[in-house]
N, C-alpha and C positions, 0 to 999 in steps of 0.2 A: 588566517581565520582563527577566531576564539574556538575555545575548546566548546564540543559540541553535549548535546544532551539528549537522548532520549526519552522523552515521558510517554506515559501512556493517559491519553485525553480521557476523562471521564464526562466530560462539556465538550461542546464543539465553541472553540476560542473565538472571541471577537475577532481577532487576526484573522481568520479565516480568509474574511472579506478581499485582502490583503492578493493574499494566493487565488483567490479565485479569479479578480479582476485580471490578474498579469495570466492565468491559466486558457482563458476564453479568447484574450488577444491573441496569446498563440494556436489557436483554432482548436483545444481541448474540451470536451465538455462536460469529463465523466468528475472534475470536482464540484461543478454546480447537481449534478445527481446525487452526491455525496450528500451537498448538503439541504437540496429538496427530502431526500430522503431523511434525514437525521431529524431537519425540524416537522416531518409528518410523522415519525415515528415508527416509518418502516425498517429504518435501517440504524439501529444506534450501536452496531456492535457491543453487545451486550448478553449476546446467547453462550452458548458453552464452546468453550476456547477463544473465543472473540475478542476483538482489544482496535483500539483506534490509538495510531500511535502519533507522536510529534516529535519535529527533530527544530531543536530549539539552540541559538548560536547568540551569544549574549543576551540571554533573554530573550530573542527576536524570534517568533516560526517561522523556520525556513522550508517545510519540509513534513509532508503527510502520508500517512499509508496504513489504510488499514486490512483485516484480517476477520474472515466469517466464513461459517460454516458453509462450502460453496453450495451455492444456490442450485447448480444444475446438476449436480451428483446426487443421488438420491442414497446419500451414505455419510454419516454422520464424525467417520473417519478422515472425510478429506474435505482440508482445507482451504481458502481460497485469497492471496494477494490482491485488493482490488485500492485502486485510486493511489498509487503514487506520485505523488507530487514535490519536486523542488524547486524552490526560486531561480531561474536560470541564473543569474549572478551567485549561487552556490554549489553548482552543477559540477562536476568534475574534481571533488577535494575530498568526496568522502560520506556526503549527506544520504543520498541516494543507497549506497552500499548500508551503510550502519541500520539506517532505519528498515534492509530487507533482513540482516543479521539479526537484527534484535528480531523482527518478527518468525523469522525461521525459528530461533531459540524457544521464543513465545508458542508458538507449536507446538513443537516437537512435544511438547504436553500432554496435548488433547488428539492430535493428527496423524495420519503415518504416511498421507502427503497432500502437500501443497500443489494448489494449480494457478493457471492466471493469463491472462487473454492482452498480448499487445499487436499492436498494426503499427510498429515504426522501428524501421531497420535500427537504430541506436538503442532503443530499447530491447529489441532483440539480442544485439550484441552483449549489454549489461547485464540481461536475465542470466545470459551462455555463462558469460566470465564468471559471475555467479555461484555456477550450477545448478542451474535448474534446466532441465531436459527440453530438444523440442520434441513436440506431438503432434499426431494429426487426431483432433478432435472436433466435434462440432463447436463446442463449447470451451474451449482452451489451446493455445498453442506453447505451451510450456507447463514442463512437472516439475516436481521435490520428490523423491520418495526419503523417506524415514528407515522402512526395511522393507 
């Protein structure tokens, strides 16, 4: 694999389309939430510490995840991981990880922890290797703390 890139989206890329089609085949649906929300305007990560990131491999997006102030905490301190996305044909080299590190760094900012809600044992697994905590919460099964 070409060497990879992190940007951070200030647009939500034409590519998009790209990820979402192959996203819904595999029975996910929180990238088409991503971008129902983005084009109504509820959700552009753009409040304070928020950031939409891209992880970009010859130029190509492989790879999405963004970062906002979590919706169910009612605390402007913690942060929230939502909508990760890689092209499964970039799965396992590195896409996945980079784009949770850049975001963790991105934090560490504004947050003094991160949270994030998944339902599939491999994602589970990736969160752990991570480090990021499990929880029993209504609203999240995995932390970050900061301190």
């Amino acid at each position: 694999m070409s060497a990879m890139e992190i940007v951070e989206l200030k647009t939500l890329p034409d590519e998009i389309g790209g990820l979402l089609s192959e996203s819904e085949r595999s029975g996910f649906r929180f990238l088409r939430r991503l971008v129902t929300e983005w084009e109504s305007g509820r959700n552009r990560f753009d409040g304070k510490g928020e950031s939409l990131f891209g992880a970009r491999v010859s130029g190509r997006l492989v790879g999405i995840c963004g970062l906002n102030i979590d919706p169910y905490e009612n605390d402007m301190g913690v942060g929230r991981i939502r909508h990760l996305y890689v092209r499964e044909a970039c799965r396992r080299v590195g896409v996945g990880r980079g784009l949770i590190e850049y975001g963790v760094c991105f934090a560490r900012l504004n947050f003094r922890q991160l949270r994030l809600r998944t339902d599939t044992p491999g994602a589970v697994r990736f969160y752990e290797r991570l480090g990021f905590h499990a929880i029993v919460s209504k609203s999240a099964t995995h932390v970050w703390s900061f301190w």
